[in-house]
C-alpha positions in Angstrom: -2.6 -54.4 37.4 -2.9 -56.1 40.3 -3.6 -60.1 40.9 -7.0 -61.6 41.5 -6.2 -62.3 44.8 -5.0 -59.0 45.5 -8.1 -57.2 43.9 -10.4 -59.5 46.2 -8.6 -58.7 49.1 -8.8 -55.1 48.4 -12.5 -55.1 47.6 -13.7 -57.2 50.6 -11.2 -55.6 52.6 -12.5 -52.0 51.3 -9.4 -50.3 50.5 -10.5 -48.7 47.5 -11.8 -45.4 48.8 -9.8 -43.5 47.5 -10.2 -44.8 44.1 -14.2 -44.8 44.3 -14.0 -41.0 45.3 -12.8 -40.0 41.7 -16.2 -41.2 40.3 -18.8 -42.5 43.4 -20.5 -40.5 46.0 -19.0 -42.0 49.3 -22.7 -43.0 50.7 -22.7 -45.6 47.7 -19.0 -47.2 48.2 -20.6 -50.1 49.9 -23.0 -50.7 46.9 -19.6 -50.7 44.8 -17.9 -53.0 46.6 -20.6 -55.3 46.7 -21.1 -54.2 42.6 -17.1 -55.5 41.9 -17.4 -58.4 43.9 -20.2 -59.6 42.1 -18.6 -59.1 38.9 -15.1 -60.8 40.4 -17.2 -63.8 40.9 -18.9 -63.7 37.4 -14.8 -63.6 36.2 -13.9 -66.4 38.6 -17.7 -68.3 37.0 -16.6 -67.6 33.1 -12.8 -67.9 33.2 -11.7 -70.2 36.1 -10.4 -69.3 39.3 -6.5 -68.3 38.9 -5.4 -66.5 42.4 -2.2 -64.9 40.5 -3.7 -63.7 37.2 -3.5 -60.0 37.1 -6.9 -58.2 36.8 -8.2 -55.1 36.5 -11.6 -52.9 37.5 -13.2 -50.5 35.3 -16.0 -48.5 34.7 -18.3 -46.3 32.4 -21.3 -44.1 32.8 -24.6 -43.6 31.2 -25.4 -39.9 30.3 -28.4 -37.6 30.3 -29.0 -35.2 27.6 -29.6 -31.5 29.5 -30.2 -29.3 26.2 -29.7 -29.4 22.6 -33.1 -31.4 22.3 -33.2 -33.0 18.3 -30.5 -30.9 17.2 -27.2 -32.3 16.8 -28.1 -34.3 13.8 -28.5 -30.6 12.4 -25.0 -29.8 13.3 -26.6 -27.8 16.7 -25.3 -27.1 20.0 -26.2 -29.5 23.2 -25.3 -30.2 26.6 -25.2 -33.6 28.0 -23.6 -35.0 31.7 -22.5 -38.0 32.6 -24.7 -40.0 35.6 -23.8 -42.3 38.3 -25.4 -45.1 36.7 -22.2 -47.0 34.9 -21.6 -50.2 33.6 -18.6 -52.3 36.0 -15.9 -54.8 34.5 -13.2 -56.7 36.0 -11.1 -57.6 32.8 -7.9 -59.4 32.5 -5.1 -59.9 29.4 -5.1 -63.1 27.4 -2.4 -64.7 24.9 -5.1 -66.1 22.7 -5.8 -63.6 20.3 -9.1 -63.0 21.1 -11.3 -61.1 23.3 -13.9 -62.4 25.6 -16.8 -60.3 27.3 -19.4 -61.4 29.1 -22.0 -59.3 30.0 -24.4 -60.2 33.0 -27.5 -61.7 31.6 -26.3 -62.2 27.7 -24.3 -64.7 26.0 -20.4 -64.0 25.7 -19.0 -62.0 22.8 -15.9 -63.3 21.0 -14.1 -61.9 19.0 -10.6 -62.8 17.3 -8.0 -60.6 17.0 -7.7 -61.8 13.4 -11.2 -61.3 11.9 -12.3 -57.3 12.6 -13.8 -56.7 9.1 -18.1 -56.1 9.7 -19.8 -58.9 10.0 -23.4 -59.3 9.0 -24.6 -61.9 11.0 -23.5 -59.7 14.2 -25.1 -56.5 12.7 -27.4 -55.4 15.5 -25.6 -57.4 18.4 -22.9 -56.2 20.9 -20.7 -58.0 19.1 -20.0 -56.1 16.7 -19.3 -53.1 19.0 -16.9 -54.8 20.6 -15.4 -55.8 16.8 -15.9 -52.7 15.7 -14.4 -51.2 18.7 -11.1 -53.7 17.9 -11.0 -52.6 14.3 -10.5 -49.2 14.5 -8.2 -48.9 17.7 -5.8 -50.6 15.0 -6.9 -48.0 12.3 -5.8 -45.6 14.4 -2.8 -47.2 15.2 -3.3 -48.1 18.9 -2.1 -51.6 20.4 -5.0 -54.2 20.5 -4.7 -57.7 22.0 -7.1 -60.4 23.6 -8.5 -60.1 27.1 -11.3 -61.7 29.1 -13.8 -59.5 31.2 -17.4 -60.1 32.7 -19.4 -56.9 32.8 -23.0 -55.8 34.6 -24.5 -53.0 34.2 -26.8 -50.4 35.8 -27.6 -47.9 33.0 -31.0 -48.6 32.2 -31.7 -50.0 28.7 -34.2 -47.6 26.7 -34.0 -45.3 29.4 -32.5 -42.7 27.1 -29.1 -42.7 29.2 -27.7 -44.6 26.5 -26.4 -48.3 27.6 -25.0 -49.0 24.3 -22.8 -46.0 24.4 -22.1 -47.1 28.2 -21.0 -50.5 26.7 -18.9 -48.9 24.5 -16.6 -46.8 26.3 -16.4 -49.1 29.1 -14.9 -51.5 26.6 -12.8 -48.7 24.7 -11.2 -48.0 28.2 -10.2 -51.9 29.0 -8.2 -51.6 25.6 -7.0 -48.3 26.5 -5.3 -49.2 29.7 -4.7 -53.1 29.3 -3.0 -51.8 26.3 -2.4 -48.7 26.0 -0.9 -47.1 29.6 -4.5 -44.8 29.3 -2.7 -42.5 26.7 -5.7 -42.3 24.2 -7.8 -39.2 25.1 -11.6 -38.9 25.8 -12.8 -37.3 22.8 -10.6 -40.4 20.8 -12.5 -43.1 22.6 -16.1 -41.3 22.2 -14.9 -41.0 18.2 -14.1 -44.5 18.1 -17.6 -46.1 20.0 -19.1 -44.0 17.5 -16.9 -45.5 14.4 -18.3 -48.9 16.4 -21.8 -48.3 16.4 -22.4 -46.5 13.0 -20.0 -49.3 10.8 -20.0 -52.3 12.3 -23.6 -52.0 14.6 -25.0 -50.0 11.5 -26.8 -47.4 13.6 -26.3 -43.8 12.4 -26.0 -42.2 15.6 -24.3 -39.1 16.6 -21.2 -38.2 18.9 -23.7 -37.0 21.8 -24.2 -40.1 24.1 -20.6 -41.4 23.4 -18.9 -37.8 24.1 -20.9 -37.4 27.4 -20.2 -40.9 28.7 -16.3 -40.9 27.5 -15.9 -37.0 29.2 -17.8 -36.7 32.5 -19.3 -34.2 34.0 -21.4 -31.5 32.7 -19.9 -30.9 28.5 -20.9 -29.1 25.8 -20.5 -29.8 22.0 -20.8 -27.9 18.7 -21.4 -30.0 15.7 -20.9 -27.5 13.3 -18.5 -29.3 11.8 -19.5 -33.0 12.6 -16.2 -34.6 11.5 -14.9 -31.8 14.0 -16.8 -31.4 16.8 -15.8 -28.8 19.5 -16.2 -30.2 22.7 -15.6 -28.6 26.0 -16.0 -30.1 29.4 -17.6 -27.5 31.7 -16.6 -27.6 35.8 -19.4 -27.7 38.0 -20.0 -29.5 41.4 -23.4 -30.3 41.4 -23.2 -32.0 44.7 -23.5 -28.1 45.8 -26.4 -26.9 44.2 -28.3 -28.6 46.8 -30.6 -30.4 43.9 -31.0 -33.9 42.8 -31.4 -35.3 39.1 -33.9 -37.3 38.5 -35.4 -39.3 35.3 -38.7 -40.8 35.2 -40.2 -43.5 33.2 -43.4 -42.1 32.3 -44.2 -45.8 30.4 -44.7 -46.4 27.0 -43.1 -48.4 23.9 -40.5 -46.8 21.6 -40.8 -50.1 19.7 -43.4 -48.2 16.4 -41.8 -44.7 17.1 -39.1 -44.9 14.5 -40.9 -43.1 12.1 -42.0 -40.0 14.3 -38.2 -39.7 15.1 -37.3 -39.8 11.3 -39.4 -37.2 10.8 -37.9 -34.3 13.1 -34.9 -34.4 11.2 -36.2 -34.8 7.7 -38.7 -31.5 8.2 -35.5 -30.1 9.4 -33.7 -30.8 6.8 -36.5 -29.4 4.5 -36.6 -26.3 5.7 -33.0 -26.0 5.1 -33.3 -27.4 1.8 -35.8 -24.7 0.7 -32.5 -22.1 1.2 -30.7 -24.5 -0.9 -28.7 -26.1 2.3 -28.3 -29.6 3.6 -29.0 -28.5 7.6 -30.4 -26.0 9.6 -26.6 -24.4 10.8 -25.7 -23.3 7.2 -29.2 -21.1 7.6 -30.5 -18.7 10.1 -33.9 -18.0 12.5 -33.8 -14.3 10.5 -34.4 -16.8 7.1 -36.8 -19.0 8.4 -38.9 -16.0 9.9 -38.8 -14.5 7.0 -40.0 -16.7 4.9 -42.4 -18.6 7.0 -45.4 -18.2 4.8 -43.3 -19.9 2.0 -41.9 -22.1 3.7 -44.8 -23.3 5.2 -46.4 -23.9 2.1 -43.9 -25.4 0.8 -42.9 -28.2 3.5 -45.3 -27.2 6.9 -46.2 -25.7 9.8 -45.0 -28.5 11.6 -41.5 -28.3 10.1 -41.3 -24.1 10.5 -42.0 -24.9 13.9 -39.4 -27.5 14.5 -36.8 -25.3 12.7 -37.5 -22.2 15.5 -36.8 -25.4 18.2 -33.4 -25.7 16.8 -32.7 -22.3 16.2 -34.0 -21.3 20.2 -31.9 -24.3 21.6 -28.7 -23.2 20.1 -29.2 -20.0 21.8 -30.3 -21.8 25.2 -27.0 -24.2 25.2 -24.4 -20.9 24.8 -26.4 -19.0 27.7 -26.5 -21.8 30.2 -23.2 -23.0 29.2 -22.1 -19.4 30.4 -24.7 -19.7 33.7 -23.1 -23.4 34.5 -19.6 -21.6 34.6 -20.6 -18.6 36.2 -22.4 -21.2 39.4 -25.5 -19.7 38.3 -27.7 -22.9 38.9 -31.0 -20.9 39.2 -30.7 -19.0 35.9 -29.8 -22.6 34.4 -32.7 -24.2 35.9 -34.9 -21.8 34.4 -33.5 -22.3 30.5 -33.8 -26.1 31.0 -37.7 -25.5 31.7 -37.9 -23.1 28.4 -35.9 -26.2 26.3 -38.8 -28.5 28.0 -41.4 -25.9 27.1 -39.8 -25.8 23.0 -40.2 -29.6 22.9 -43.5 -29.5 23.6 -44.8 -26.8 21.8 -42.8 -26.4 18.7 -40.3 -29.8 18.2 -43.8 -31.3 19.2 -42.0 -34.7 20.7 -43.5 -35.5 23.6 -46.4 -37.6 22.7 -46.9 -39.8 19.2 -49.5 -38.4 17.1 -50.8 -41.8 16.2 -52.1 -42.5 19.9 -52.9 -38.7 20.8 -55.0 -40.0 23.5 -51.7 -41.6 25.7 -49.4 -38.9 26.8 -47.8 -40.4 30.1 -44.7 -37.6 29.0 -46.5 -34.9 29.0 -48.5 -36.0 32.0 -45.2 -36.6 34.4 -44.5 -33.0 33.1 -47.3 -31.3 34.0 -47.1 -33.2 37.5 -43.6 -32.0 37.4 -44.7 -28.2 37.2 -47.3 -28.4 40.0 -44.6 -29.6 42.5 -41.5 -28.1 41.4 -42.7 -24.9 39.6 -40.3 -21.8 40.7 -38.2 -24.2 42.9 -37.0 -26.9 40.0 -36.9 -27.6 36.4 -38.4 -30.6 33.7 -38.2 -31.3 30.4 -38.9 -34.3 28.1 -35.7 -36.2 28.2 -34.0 -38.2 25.2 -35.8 -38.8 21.9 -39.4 -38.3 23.0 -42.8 -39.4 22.2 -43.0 -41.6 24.9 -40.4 -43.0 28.0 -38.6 -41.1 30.3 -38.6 -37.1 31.6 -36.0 -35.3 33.4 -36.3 -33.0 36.7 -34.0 -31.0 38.8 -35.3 -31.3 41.9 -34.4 -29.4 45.4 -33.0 -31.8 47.5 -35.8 -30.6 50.4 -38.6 -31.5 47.7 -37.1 -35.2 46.5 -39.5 -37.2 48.7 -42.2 -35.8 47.9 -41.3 -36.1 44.3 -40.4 -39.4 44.4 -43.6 -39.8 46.3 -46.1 -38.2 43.1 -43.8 -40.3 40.3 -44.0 -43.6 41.9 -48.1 -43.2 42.9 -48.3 -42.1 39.3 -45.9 -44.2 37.1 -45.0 -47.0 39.7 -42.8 -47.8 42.4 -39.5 -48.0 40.7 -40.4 -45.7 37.5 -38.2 -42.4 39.7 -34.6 -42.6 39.4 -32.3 -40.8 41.7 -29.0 -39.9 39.9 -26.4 -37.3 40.5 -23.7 -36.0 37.9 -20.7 -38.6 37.9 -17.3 -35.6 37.3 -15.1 -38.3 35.2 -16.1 -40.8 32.1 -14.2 -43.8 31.8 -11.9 -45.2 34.6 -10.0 -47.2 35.9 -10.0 -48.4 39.8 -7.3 -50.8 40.4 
């Protein structure tokens, strides 16, 4: 670590380059700098100005989901990449016991080093993260001890880039490195802002957003075995396929959609109990096929249909996996369209059926298509049923995109990302 003074000095100054090339395209170092200064000040705001206190920089990204649409919560295959959207801290080490962070925009979270069983008043709240976070670092065995840090964030909130699991590793990897010399591994820290969110925050979420966000890059995970999840990180520079990401907020409230989510994984999980089995990996599209008539009767169309998603989107992540190592970014592009195209048609998550009449997803798609069809790729992104779509789009075509989203959706619903290569770091 370096002292306060020294990490001003270095960020004014802009001798972090080298640091910022790890994780930032170099066109947006001055938006960092000005990003860490601002946070620096929020530090020197919270904590007091101390010149010589040592202090360190740190950061996490938000992550988009590229294939495996509704599948790993039946133990399926899916791709996910880290973005360039992140959530920044400047955090320092205390000798209170306790841990401070405050977040731009929300009230502090404290938590003592000496409390770390769940808490039901914080159920719901960052807090508990952060506890829960605390808690099993020393399950595990790791060092914990108190620090203070300011955070801000630019990973959207309900964006479906996942700010909470953002949160999470950014504040994994302040423990990690304030104490821990950076020893604990990616996949750990993902595992452990899962542990966070599903016992302390009482979510039941998955290892997807945390993996992605923890890894970096472009990474691939089998949840055959959930407790055992295989995860590879797969080496592509995307900066040289000449395309842009982008994700656009079609509008739309996910506030009264919690039931049409529920209900993709429990007519999954009905057709798998038909065959006597708890998810759709311990059976096979031959079964389902098969039996389709029966099944049918027995649970619905709807859920035969939503079982042939999962089954067609395990085989779409292993061939793109093998097109994204190969550098085959057109062959890709073209498998993320037919994932798009099995949302729609048979996962059938891209509008609510209680409003049937508003479908701002599937309109954004359809606009997609016109403009990027044979050149790009789109597909519903996240959860579904209303928000946000994804598009790869040629970096010749991106004002013109831009251009259609925003005259559609509004001025700042089109946002321009780019695969980040690492997860978590550290700058200084």
């Amino acid at each position: 670590m370096s002292t306060y003074a020294a990490v001003r000095a270095a960020l004014t100054e802009k001798k972090l380059d080298e640091s910022f090339s790890r994780v930032y395209s170099k066109k947006h170092f001055d938006e960092q700098y000005e990003r860490f200064l601002g946070v620096l000040s929020d530090f020197e705001a919270q904590y007091g100005k101390d010149e010589e206190r040592e202090i360190s920089l740190f950061s996490a990204p938000g992550r988009t989901e590229i294939s495996g649409n509704h599948t790993d919560h039946n133990h399926g295959r899916v791709i996910a990449a880290a973005v360039d959207l992140d959530a920044v801290a400047a955090a320092s080490k205390n000798d209170d016991g306790i841990v401070r962070v405050k977040s731009r925009g929300y009230n502090i979270d404290t938590v003592e080093l000496d409390d770390l069983e769940v808490n039901s008043e914080d159920i719901g709240h960052s807090r508990s993260l952060v506890r829960g976070i605390l808690a099993r670092f020393k399950e595990l065995g790791y060092n914990i001890g108190g620090f203070d840090a300011t955070t801000a964030s630019k990973v959207l909130s309900g964006s479906g880039l996942s700010s909470s699991a953002a949160f999470e590793v950014l504040v994994c990897t302040m423990l990690n490195h304030l104490y821990n010399d950076g020893k604990i591994s990616p996949a750990e820290i993902a595992k452990i802002s899962q542990y966070a969110e599903n016992v302390h925050f009482k979510k039941p979420c998955g290892l997807l957003d945390q993996t992605a966000c923890a890894v970096g890059g472009f990474v691939t995970i089998d949840f055959a075995d959930p407790s055992k999840p295989l995860i590879e990180k797969v080496l592509l520079d995307f900066e040289k396929t000449n395309h842009t990401l982008c994700i656009v907020d079609t509008g739309g409230s996910h506030s009264d959609l919690t039931d049409e989510y529920a209900s993709v994984r429990r007519e999954m999980e009905q057709v798998a109990a038909f065959f006597g089995k708890k998810v759709l990996r311990e059976i096979t599209k031959k079964d389902v096929i098969e039996n389709a008539a029966a099944v049918a009767k027995a649970v619905s169309e709807r859920a035969v249909l939503r079982a042939l998603h999962f089954f067609g989107e395990n085989e779409r992540v292993e061939k793109q996996v093998t097109f994204l190592k190969a550098g085959d970014f057109e062959n890709f592009k073209k498998l993320v369209i037919e994932s798009g195209f099995s949302s729609y048609m048979y996962n059938q998550n891209v509008y609510s059926n209680k409003v049937p009449e508003n479908q701002p997803v599937s309109l954004g798609l359809a606009l997609s298509e016109e403009l990027l069809k044979d050149r790009g790729a789109w597909r519903v992104h996240g959860g579904g049923f209303a928000g946000t779509i994804q598009a790869f789009v040629p970096d010749e075509l991106l004002d013109r995109y831009i251009a259609l989203m925003s005259a559609v959706f509004g001025e700042t619903s089109c946002y321009v990302l780019s695969i980040r290569p690492v997860g978590g770091a550290k700058f200084i």
